[in-house]
Residue, then its C-alpha position, 0 to 999 in steps of 0.5 A: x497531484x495526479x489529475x485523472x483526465x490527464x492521466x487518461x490522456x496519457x494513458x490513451x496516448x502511449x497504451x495500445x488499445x488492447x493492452x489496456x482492455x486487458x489491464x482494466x479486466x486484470x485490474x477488476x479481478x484484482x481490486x475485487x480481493x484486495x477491497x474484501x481482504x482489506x482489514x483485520x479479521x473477525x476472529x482477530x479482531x475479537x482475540x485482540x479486543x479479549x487480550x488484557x495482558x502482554x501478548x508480545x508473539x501474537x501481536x506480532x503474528x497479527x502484524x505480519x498477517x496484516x502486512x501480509x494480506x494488506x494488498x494495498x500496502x504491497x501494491x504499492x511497494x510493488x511499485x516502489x521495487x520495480x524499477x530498482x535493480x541494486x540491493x543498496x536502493x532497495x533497502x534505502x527505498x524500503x527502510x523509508x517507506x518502512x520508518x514512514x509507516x512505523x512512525x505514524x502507526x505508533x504515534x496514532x495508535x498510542x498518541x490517539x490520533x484519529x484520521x478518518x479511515x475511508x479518507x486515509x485509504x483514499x489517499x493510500x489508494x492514490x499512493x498506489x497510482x502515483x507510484x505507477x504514474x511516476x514508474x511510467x515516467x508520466x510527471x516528466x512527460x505530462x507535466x514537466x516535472x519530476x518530483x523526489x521519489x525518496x521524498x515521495x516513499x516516506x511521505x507516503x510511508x506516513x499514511x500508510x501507517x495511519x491505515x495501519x494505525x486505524x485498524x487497530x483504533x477501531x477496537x478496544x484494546x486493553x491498556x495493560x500492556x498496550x505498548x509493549x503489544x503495539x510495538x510487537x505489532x510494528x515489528x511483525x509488520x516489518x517482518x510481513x513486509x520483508x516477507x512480502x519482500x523477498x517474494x516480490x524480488x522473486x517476482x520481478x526477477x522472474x518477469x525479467x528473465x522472461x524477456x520483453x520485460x519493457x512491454x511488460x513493465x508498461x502493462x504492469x504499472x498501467x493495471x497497477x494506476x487503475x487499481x490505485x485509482x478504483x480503490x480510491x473510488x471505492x473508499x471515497x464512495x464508502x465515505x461520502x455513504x457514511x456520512x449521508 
């Protein structure tokens, strides 16, 4: 478990002050998209609830859309990617992470399993910073430990699924062809993800390129822990007003 004031400990301790100034203004501009991107559209959503048949190509669309513009799942396997240089790692680390989410997105959305939905995102939220903690070298360093990270990117797999899977139970579906739309559905969001994929490869590659990519790394996942830990905030803050 990430404890947050070892964390600043850490964080006042190996990030220069102004490194850290500027990550927080990056972090802000950018948690500011993903928590008003995060969900399914309007539009979607209504062309979901009206569907009462087989729609195998637009529940797939809407899978990949999802993945896509699901900044919190990116962000994460952004984390996951970072530091894996071999094509044989990347696609152990994605396929886990991927059988993790496909799992429990199918198993919740067709076995009506219901987790609530600012807690999931919460903990999707801490996935996001432990991810960065760990690319930091932060469990070795602050507690002494270094936990399995395979272990960790299936494990987190799963509840990114459940947040995957809650979505889509906050609607009335059709149950005439629901199966079939829902693994339509998983399957366009393995093609979103490897979409998402390349272009983050692309990403880091360019960054790797451009020199100094240790000093840049360190920025990276420092802005990538604060995210994680403002996006946990912001849902924590939207479940305790929910339930008040």
């Amino acid at each position: 478990m990430i404890i947050p004031g070892k964390c600043m400990v850490f964080a006042s301790k190996y990030l220069p002050p102004t490194i850290a100034r500027y990550g927080i203004v990056i972090a802000g501009l950018f948690i500011a998209g993903l928590v008003l991107a995060h969900g399914v559209e309007e539009r979607d959503a209504i062309f979901l609830e009206r569907n009462s048949g087989h729609a195998l190509l637009a529940f797939a669309y809407l899978g990949a859309k999802h993945m896509i513009t699901g900044y919190d799942h990116l962000l994460y396997l952004f984390g996951v990617i970072f530091f894996l240089y071999r094509p044989k790692d990347i696609a152990v680390y994605v396929t886990l992470f991927a059988l993790g989410h496909s799992i429990t997105l199918l198993g919740g959305v067709l076995a009506d399993i219901n987790v609530n939905v600012y807690l999931v995102d919460a903990v999707i939220g801490l996935s996001v910073a432990y991810k960065a903690f760990e690319n930091l070298d932060g469990f070795r360093r602050v507690f002494n430990v270094s936990p399995n990270p395979k272990i960790a990117v299936f494990l987190f797999g799963l509840v990114h699924g459940f947040g995957l899977a809650t979505k889509l139970q906050a609607l009335t579906l059709s149950a005439e062809g629901l199966v079939a739309n829902i693994i339509a559905f998983n399957v366009g969001v393995e093609l979103g993800q490897l979409l998402a994929l390349i272009f983050l490869l692309v990403l880091i590659n360019a960054l790797r390129a451009g020199g100094s990519f240790e000093r840049k790394a360190s920025v990276f996942n420092y802005v990538l822990m604060f995210a994680g830990f403002l996006l946990t905030a912001y849902q924590l803050a939207g479940f305790f007003l929910a339930s008040a």
